[in-house]
N, C-alpha and C positions, 0 to 999 in steps of 0.2 A: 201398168209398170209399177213397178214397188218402189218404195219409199226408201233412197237413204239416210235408215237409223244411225250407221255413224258420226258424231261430229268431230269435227278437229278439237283439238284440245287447247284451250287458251292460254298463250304462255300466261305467267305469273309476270305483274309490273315489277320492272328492276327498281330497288332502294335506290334513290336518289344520294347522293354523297352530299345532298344538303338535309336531309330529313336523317344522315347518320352522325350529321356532325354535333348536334342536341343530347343525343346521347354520348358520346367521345368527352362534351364537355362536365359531362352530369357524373360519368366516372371520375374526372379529373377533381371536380370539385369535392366528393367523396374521400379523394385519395388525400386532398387537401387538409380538410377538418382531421382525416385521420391523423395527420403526420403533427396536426397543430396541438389536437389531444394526447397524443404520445410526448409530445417536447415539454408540454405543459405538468402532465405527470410526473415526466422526468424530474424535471425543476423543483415541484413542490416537493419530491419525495425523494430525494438527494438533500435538499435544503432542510427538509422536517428530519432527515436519517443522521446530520450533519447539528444540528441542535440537540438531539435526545441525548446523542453519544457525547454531547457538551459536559453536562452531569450524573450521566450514566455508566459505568464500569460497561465495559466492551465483552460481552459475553465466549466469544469467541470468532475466531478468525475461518478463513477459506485454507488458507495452510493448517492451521489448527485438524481441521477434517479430514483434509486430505493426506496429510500424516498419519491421522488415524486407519483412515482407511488402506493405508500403504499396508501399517502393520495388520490388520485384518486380513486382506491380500497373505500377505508373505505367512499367515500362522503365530507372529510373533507378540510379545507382549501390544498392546495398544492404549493403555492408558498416557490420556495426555497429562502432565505436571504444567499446572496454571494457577495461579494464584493472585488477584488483584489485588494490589495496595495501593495506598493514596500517597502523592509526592510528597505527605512531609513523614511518608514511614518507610524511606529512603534513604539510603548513608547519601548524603550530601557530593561522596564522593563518586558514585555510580552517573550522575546525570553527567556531572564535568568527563569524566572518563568516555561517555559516549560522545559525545562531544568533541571532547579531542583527539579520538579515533575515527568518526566518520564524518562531522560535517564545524571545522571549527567557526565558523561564521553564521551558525545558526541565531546568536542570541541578535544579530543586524537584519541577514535578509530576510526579504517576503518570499519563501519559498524554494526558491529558485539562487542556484550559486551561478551566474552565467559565467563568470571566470574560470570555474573547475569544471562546466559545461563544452566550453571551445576549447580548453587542452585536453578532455578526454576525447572530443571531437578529432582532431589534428593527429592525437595518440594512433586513433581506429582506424585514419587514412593511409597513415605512415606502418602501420604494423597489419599483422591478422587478428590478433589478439582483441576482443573486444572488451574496454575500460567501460565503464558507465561514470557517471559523475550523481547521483540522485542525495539529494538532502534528507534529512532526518523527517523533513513533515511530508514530502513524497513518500518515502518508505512507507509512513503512517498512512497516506490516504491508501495508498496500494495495499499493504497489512489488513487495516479495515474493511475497505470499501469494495474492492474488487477481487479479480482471482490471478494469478501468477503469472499464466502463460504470458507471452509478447508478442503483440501486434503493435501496427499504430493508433487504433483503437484504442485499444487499452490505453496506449501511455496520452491519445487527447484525454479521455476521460482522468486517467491519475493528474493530471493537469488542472483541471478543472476542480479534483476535490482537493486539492492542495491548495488553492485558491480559495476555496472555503474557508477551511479551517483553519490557514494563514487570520483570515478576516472574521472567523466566529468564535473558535476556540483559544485564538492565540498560544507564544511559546510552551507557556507553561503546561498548559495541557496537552500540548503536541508532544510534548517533552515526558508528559506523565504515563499516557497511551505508548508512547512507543518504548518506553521499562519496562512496561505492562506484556505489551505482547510479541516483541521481536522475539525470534527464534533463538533460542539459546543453548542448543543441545539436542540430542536426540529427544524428541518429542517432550519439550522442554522450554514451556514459553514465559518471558519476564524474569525480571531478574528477581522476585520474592521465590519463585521454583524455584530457581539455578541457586539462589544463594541456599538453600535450604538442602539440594540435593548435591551439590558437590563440595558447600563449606558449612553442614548442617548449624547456620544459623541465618536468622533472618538477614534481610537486605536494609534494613537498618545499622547491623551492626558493621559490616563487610567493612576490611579496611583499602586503601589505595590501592594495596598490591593486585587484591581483589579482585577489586573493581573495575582496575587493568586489564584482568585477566578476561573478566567477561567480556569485556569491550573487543579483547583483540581477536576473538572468534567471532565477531558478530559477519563480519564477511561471508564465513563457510561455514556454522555453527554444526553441522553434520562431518564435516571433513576434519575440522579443528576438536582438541580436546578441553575444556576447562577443566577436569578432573586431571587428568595425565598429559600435564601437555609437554609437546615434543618443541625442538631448537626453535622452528621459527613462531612455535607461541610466548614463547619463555622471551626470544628477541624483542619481539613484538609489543609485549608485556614491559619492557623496558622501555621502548620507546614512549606509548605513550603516557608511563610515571612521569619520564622528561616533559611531554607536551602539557602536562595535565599544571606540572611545576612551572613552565615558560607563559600557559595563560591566567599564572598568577593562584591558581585555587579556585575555591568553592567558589571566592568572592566573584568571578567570571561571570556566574550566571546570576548573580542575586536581581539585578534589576530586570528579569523578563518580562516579556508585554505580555500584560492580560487584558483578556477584555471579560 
């Protein structure tokens, strides 16, 4: 009688859910160092990017680019007007002017205006209209350090570099960067362009009226005109001559904090 050469075939031992739990923890530990390595990066090079640009001229911005590249897109001119100068090669009247257009309590708070925060809060409940309330050294961390769009992402992180620079750079230089590179025109950043290209003289010499004027486009500096400006630039321009006269003058901001 012959041999049967078939055999059964041996199932395969099932993984035990305790010999799979070793590995489960060996990826987690993995995913750990990684997350620790990335925060660590973050910090040091957020912190080191936040020192350099202490003493360094700001080379250019995320809007800066992307302006550029708008006009590349469309065919149209694309040269960006930029120009760095240092705050004491600044009509004296230009810092107070922004100042008392968009953040007048800048030379007091650490960043942050919470007063003009819960009424633009209140505003956005009550209306569809969305107000923002952002400070002068927000604008700056946002300008420099990141890129436009809006999440909540973004605005922890503009938080966070506000926070910095509140504490490294102090006023003064929060106040010098953002003459430097706030949008002032069609492809048009700082007020050394702007003074140059719509009152062909430097940003030393600009007088109040000026300096008003720049200030009161800083909202929509595409929508608004500093060259040609229409009723509610011209209004706007008056008012804050008024503000700029009610916080006293230049002398407003002479004491800022440096560090």
């Amino acid at each position: 009688m012959a041999k049967n050469t078939f055999r059964t075939k041996t199932p395969a031992p099932k993984k035990s859910k305790a010999a799979a739990r070793p590995r489960l923890a060996s990826v987690w530990v993995r995913l750990k160092r990684t997350l620790v390595r990335f925060v660590i990066f973050f910090f040091v090079s957020s912190i080191s990017a936040v020192v350099f640009f202490k003493f360094v001229p700001v080379p250019f911005t995320a809007t800066m680019l992307t302006r550029k590249i708008e006009a590349i897109a469309e065919g149209k001119d694309s040269e960006i007007h930029y120009q760095w100068v240092s705050y004491d090669k600044i009509s004296k009247e230009m810092p107070l002017a922004v100042v008392a257009a968009e953040d007048q309590l800048f030379p007091d708070h650490y960043g942050f205006d919470f007063g003009s925060m819960k009424t633009a809060f209140n505003r956005n409940l009550k209306g569809r209209k969305i107000r923002g309330a952002s400070t002068i050294s927000q604008q700056v961390a946002k300008n420099v350090f990141l890129w436009q769009t809006r999440s909540y992402i973004r605005k922890a992180i503009e938080v966070y570099f506000t926070v910095l620079i509140e504490l490294i750079w102090g006023k003064q230089r929060i106040l010098e960067v953002y003459l430097n590179v706030a949008e002032m025109g069609d492809r048009t950043f700082g007020v050394e362009a702007a003074s140059n290209r719509y009152f062909n003289k430097s940003a030393k010499n600009i007088s109040r009226e000026q300096a008003a004027r720049i200030a009161a486009v800083l909202p929509s500096p595409r929508k608004w005109s500093i060259q040609n400006p229409g009723p509610y630039v011209a209004r706007r321009t008056s008012q804050i001559t008024r503000q700029m006269r009610a916080l006293g003058g230049p002398s407003y901001l002479k004491d800022l904090r440096q560090f």
